[in-house]
N, CA, C and O atoms as a MOPAC input file, in Angstrom:
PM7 MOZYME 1SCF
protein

 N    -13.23000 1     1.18600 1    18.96100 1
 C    -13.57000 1     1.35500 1    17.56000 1
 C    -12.27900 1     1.17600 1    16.75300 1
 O    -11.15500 1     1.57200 1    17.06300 1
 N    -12.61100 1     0.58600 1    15.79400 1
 C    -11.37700 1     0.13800 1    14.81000 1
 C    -11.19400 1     1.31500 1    13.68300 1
 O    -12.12200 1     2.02700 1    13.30100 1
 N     -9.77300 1     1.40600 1    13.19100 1
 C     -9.60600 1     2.04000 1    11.62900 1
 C    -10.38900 1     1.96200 1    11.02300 1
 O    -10.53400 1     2.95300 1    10.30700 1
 N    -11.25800 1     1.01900 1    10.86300 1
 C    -12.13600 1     0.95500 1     9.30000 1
 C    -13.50500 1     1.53200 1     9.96300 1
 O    -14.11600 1     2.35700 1     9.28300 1
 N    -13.93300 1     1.24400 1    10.97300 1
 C    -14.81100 1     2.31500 1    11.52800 1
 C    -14.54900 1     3.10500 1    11.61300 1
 O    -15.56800 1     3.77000 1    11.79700 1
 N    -13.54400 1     3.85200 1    11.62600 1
 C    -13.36700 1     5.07600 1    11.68000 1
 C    -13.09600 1     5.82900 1    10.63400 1
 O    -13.36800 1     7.02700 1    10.55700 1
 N    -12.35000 1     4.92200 1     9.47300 1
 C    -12.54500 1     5.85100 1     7.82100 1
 C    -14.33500 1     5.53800 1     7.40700 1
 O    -14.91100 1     6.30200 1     6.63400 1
 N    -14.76900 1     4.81700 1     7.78400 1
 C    -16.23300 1     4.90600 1     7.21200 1
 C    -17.30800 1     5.90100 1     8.07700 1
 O    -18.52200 1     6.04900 1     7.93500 1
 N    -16.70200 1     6.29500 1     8.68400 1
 C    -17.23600 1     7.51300 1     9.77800 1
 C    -16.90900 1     8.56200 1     9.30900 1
 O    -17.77100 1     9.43900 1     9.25300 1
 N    -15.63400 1     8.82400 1     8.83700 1
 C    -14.99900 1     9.97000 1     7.89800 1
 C    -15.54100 1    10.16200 1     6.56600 1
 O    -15.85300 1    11.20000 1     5.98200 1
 N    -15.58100 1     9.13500 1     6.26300 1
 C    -15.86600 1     8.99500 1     4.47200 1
 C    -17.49700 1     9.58700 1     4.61300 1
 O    -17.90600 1    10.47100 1     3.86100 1
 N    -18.40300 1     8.93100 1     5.74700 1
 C    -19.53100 1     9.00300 1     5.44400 1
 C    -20.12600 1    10.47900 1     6.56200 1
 O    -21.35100 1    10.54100 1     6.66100 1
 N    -19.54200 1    11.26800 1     7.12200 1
 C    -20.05200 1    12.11700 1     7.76700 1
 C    -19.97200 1    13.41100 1     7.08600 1
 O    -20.55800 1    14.34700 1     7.63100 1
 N    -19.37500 1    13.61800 1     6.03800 1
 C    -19.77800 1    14.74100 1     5.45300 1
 C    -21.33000 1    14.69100 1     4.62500 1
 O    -21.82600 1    15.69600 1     4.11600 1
 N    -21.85500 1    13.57900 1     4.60800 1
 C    -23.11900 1    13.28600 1     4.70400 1
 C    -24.35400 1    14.20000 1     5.48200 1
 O    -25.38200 1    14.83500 1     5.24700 1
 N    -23.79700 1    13.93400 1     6.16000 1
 C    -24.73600 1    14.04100 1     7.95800 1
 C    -24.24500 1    13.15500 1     9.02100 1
 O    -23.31100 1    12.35400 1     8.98000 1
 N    -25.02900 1    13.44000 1     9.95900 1
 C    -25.00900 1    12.28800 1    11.71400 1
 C    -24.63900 1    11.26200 1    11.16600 1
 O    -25.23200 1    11.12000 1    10.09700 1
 N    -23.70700 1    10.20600 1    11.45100 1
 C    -23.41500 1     9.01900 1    11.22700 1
 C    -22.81600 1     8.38600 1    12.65700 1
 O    -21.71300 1     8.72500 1    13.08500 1
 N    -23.48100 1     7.64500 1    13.18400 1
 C    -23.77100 1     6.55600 1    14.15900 1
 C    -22.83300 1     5.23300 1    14.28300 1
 O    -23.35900 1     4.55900 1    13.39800 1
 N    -22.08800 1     4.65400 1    14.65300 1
 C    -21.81500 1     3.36200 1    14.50500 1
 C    -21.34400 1     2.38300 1    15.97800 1
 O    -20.26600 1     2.29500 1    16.56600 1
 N    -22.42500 1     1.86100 1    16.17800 1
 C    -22.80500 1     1.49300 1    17.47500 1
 C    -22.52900 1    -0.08100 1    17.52600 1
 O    -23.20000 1    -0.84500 1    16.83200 1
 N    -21.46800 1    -0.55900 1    18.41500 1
 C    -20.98700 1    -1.91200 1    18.95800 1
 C    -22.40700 1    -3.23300 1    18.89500 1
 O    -23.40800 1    -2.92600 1    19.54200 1
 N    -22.42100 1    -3.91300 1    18.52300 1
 C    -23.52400 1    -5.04300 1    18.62000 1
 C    -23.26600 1    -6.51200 1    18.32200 1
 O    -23.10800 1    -6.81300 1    17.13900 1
 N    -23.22400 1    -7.16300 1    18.95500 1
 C    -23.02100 1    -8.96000 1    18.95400 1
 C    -21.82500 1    -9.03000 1    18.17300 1
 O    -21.71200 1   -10.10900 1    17.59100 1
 N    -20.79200 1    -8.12300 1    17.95600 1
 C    -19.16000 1    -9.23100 1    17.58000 1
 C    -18.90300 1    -8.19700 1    16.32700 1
 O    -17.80500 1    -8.19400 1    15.77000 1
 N    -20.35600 1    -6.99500 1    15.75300 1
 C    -19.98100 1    -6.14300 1    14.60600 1
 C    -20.22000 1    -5.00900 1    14.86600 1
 O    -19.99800 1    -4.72900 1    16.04400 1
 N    -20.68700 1    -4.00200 1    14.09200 1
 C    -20.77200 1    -2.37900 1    14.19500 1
 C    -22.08000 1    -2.73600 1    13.14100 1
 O    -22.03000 1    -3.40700 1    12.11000 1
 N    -23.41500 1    -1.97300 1    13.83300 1
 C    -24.48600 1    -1.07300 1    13.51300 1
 C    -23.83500 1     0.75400 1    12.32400 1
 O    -22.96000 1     1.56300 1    12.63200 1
 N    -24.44600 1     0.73900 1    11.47200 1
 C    -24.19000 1     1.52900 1    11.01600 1
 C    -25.44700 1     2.40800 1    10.63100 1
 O    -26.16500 1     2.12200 1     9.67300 1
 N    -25.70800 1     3.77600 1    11.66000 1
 C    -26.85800 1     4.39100 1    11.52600 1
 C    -26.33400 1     5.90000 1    10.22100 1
 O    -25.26300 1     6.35500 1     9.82000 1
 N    -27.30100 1     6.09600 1    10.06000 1
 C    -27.19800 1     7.41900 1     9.25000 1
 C    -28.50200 1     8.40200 1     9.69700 1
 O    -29.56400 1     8.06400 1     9.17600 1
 N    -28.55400 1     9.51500 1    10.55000 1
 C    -29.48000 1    10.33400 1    10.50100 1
 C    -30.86700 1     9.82200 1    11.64400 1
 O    -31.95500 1    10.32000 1    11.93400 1
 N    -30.20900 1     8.73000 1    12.00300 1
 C    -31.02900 1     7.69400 1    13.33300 1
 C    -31.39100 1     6.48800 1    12.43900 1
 O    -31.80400 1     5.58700 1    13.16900 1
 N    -31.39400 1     6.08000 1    10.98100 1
 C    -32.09900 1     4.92000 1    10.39100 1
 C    -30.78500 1     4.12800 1    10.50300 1
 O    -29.66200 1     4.62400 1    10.59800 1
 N    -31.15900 1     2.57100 1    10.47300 1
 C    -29.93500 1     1.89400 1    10.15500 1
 C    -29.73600 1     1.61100 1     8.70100 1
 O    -30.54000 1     1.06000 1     7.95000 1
 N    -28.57100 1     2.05800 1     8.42200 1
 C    -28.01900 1     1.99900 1     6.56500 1
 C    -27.51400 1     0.58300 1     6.37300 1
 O    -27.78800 1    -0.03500 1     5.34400 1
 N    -26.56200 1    -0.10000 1     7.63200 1
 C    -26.09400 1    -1.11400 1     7.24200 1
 C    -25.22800 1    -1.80000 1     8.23000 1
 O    -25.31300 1    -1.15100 1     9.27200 1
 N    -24.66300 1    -2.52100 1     8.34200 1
 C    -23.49000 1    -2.98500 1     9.10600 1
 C    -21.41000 1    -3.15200 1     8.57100 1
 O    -20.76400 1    -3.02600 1     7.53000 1
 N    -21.16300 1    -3.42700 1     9.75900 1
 C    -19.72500 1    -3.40400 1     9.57500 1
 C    -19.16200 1    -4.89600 1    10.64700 1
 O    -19.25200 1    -4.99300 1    11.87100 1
 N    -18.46900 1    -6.12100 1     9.44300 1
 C    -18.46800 1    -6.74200 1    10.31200 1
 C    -17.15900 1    -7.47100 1     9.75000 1
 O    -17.23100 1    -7.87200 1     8.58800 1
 N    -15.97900 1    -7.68200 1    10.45000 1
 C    -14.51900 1    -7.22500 1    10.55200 1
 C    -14.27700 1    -5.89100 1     9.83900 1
 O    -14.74300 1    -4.84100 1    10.28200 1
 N    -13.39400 1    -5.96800 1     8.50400 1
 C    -13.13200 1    -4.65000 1     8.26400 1
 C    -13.62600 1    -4.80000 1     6.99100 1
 O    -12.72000 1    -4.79600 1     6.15800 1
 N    -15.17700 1    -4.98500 1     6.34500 1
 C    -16.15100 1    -5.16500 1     5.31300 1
 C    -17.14100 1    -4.28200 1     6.00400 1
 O    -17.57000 1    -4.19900 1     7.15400 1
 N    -17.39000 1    -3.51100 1     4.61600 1
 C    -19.27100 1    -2.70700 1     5.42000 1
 C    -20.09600 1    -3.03400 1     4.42500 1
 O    -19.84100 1    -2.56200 1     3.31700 1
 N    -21.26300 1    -3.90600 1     4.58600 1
 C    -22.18600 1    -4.02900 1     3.83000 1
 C    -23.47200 1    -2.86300 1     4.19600 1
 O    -23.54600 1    -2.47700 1     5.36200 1
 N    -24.50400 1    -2.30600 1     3.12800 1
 C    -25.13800 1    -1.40300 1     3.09900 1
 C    -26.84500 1    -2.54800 1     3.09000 1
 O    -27.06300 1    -3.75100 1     2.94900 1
 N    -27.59500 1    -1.47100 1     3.29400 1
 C    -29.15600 1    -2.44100 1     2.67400 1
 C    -29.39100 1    -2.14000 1     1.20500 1
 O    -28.88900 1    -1.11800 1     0.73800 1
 N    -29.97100 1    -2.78900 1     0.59000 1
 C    -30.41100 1    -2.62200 1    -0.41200 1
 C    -32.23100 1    -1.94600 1     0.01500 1
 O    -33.12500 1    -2.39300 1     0.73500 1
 N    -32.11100 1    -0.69900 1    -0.85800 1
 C    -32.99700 1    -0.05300 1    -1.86400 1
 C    -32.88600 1     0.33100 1    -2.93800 1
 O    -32.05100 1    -0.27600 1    -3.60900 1
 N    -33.32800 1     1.01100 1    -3.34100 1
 C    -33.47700 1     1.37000 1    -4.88000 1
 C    -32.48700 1     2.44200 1    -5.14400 1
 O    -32.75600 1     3.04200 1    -6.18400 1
 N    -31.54800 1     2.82400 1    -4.60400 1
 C    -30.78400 1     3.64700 1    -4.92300 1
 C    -29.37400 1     3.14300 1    -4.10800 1
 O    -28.25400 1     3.63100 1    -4.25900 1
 N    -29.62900 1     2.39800 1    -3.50300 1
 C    -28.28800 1     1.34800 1    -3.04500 1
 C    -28.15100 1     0.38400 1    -4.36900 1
 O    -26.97500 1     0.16400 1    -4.66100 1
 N    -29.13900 1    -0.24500 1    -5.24300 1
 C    -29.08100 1    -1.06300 1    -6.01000 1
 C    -28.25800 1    -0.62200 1    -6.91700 1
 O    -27.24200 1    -1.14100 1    -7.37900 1
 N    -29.23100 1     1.28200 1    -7.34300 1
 C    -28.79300 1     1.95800 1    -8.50800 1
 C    -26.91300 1     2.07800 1    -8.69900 1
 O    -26.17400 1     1.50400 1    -9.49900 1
 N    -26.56600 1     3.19100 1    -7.46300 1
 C    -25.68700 1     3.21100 1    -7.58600 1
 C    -24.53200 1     2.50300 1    -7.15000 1
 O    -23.39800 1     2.90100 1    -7.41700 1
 N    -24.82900 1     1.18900 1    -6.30900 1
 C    -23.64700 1    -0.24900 1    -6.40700 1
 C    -24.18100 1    -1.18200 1    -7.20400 1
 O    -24.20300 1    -2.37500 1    -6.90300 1
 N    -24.55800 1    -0.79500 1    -8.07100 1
 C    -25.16100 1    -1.99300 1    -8.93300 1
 C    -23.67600 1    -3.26900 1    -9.32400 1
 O    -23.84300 1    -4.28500 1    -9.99800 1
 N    -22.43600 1    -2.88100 1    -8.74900 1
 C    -21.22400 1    -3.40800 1    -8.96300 1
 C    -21.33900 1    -4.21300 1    -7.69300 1
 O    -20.74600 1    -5.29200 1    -7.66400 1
 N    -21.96000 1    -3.86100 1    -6.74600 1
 C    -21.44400 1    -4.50300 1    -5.34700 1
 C    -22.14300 1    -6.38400 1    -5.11100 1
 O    -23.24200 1    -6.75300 1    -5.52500 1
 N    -21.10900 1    -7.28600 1    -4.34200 1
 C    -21.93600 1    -8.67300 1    -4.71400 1
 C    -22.85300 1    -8.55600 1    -3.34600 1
 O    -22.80100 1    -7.72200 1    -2.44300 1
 N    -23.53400 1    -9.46100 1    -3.49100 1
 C    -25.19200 1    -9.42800 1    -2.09400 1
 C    -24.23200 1   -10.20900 1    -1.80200 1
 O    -23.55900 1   -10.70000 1    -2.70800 1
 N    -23.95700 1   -10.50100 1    -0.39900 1
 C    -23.83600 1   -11.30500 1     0.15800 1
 C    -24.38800 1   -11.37100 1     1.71400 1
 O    -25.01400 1   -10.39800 1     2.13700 1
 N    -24.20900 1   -12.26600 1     2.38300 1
 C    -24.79400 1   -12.39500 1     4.21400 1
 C    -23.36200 1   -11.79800 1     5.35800 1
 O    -22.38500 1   -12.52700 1     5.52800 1
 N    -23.45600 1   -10.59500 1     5.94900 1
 C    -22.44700 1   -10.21300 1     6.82300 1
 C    -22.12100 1   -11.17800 1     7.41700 1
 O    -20.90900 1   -11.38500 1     7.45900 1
 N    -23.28000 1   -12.42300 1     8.30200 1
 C    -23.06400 1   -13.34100 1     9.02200 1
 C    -25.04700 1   -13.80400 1     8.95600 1
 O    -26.13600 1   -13.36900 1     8.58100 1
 N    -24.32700 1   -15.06700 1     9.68100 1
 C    -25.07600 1   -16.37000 1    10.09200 1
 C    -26.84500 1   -15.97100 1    10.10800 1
 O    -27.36200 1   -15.68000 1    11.18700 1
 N    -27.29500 1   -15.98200 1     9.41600 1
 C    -28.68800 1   -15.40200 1    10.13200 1
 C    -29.41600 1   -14.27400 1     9.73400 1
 O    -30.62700 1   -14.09000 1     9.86000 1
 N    -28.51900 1   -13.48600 1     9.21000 1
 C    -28.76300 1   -12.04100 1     8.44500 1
 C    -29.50400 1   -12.01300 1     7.24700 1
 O    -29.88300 1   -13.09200 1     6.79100 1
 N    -29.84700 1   -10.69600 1     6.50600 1
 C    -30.92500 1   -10.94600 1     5.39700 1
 C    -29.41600 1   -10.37400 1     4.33500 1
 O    -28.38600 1    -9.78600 1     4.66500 1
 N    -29.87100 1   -10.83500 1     3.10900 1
 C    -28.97200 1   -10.50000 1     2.38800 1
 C    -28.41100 1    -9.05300 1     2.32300 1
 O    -29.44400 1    -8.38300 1     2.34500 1
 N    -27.57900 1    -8.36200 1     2.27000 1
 C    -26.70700 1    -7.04900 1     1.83300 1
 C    -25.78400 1    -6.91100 1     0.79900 1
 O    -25.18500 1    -7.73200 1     0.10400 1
 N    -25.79900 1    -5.65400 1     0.85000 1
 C    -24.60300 1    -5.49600 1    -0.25600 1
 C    -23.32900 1    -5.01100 1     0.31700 1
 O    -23.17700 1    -4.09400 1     1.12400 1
 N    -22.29000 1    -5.89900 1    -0.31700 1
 C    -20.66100 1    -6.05800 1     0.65800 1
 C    -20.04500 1    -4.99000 1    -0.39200 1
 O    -19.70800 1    -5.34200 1    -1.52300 1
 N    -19.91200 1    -3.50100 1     0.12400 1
 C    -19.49700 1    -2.51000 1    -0.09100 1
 C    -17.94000 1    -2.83000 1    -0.45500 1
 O    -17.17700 1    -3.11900 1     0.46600 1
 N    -17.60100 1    -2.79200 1    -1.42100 1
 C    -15.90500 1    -3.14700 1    -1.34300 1
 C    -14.39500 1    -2.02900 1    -1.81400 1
 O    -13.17800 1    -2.10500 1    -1.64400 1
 N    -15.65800 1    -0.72200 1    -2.67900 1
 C    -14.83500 1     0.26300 1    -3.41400 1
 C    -14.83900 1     1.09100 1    -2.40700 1
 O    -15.83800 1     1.19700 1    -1.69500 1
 N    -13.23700 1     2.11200 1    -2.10500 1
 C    -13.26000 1     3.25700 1    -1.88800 1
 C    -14.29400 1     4.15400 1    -1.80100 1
 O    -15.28800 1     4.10900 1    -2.52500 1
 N    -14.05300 1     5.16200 1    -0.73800 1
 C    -15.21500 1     6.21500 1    -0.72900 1
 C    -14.56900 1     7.77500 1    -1.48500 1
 O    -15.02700 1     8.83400 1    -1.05800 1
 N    -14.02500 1     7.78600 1    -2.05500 1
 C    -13.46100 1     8.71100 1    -2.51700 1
 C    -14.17900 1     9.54700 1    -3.30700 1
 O    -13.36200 1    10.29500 1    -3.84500 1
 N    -15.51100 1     9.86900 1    -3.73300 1
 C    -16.36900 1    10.02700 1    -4.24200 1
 C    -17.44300 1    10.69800 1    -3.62500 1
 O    -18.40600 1     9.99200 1    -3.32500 1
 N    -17.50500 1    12.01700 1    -3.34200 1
 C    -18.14000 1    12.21400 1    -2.28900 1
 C    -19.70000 1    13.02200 1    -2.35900 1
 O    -20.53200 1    13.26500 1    -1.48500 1
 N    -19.64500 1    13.32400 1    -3.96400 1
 C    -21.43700 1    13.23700 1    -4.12500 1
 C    -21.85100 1    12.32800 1    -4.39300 1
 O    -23.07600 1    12.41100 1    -4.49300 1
 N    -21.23600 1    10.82400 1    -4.70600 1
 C    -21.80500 1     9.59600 1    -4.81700 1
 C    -22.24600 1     9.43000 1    -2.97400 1
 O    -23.38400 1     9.38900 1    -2.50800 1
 N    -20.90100 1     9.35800 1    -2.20000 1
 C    -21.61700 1     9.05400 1    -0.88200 1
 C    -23.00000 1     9.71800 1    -0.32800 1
 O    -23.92900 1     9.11300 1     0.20800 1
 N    -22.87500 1    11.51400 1    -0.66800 1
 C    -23.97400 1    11.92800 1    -0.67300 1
 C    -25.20700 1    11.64800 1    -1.23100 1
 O    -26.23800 1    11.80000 1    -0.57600 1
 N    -25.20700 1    11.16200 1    -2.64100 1
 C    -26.46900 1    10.70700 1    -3.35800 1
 C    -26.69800 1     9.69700 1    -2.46400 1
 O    -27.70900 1     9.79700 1    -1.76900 1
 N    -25.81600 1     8.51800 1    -2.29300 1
 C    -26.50100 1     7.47700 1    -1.92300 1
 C    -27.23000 1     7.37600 1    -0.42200 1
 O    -28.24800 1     6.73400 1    -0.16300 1
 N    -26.51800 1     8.09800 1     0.39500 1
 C    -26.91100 1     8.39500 1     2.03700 1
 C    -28.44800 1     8.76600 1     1.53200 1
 O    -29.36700 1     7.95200 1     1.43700 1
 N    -28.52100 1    10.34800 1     1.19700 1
 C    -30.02500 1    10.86400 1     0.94900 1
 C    -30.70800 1     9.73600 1     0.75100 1
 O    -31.60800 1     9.18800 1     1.38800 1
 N    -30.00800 1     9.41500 1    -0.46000 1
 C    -31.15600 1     8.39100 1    -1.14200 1
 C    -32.01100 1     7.38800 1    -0.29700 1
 O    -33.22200 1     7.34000 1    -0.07700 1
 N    -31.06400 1     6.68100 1     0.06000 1
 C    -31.40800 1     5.74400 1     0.99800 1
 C    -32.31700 1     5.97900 1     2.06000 1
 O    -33.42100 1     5.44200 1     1.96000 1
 N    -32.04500 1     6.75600 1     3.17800 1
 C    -32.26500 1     7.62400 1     4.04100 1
 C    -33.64500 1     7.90200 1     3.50400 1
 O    -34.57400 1     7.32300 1     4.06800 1
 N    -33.93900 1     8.78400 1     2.39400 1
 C    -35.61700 1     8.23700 1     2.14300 1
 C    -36.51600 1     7.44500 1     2.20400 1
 O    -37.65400 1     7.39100 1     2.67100 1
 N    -35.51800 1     6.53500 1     1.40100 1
 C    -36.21900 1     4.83400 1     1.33400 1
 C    -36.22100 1     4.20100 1     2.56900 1
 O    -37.11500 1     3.40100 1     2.84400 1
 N    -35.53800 1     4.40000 1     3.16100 1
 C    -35.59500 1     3.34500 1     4.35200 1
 C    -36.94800 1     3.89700 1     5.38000 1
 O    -37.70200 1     4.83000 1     5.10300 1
 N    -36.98800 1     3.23400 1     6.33200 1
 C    -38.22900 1     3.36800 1     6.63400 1
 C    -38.16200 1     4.22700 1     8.17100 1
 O    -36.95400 1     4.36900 1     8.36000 1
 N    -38.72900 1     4.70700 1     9.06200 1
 C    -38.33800 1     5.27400 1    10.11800 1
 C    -37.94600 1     4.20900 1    11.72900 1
 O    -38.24800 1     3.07600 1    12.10600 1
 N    -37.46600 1     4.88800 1    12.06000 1
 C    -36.81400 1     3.60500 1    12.75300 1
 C    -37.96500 1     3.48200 1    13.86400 1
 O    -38.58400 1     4.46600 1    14.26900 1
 N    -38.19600 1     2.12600 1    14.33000 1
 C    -39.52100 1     2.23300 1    15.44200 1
 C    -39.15600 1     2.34400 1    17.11800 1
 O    -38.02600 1     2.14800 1    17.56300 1
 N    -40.01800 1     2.60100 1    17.71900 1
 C    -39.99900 1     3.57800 1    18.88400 1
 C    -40.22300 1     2.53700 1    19.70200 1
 O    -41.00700 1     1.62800 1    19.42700 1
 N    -39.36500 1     2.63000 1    21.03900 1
 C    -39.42500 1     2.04600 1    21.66300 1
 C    -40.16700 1     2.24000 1    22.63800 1
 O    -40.43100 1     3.40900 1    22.92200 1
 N    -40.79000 1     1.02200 1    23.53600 1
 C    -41.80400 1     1.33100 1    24.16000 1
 C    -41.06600 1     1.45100 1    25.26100 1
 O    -41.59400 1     1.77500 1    26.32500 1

């Protein structure tokens, strides 16, 4: 695990459970068991919902990589730490439950 996984593990675990699990060349980024987003060199893009929109409404969409659905390329400091909280919850609602494997 790299530095920047590891301040976004910091930044984002006073949240709750935060997850960030090795996958094809980037980092999975779970929150609470849902996936919030990815990390791919030292960029973390988030998903867009309605409260990822709200409060990065600054952040540009772009594609982590080749194939992917659009995200938002997280680029500000986390220094802010009922924003991280609003937005985790938030999200974390919206998103959907993660499906079960058979």
């Amino acid at each position: 695990m790299n530095e920047f996984n590891e301040y976004v593990r910091d930044c984002f675990s006073e949240a709750g459970d935060i997850v960030i699990k090795s996958m094809m060349g980037g980092y999975l980024v779970y929150f609470k068991g849902k996936l919030i987003g990815d990390i791919c060199g030292d960029e973390l893009f988030l998903k867009r919902t309605s409260t990822s929109d709200r409060l990065l409404a600054d952040s540009e969409l772009r594609y982590p990589y080749e194939g992917s659905k659009t995200l938002m390329h997280v680029f500000d400091s986390f220094d802010d730490k009922a924003l991280i909280l609003e937005l985790l919850e938030g999200m974390y609602a919206e998103l959907p439950e993660a499906k079960k494997r058979k």
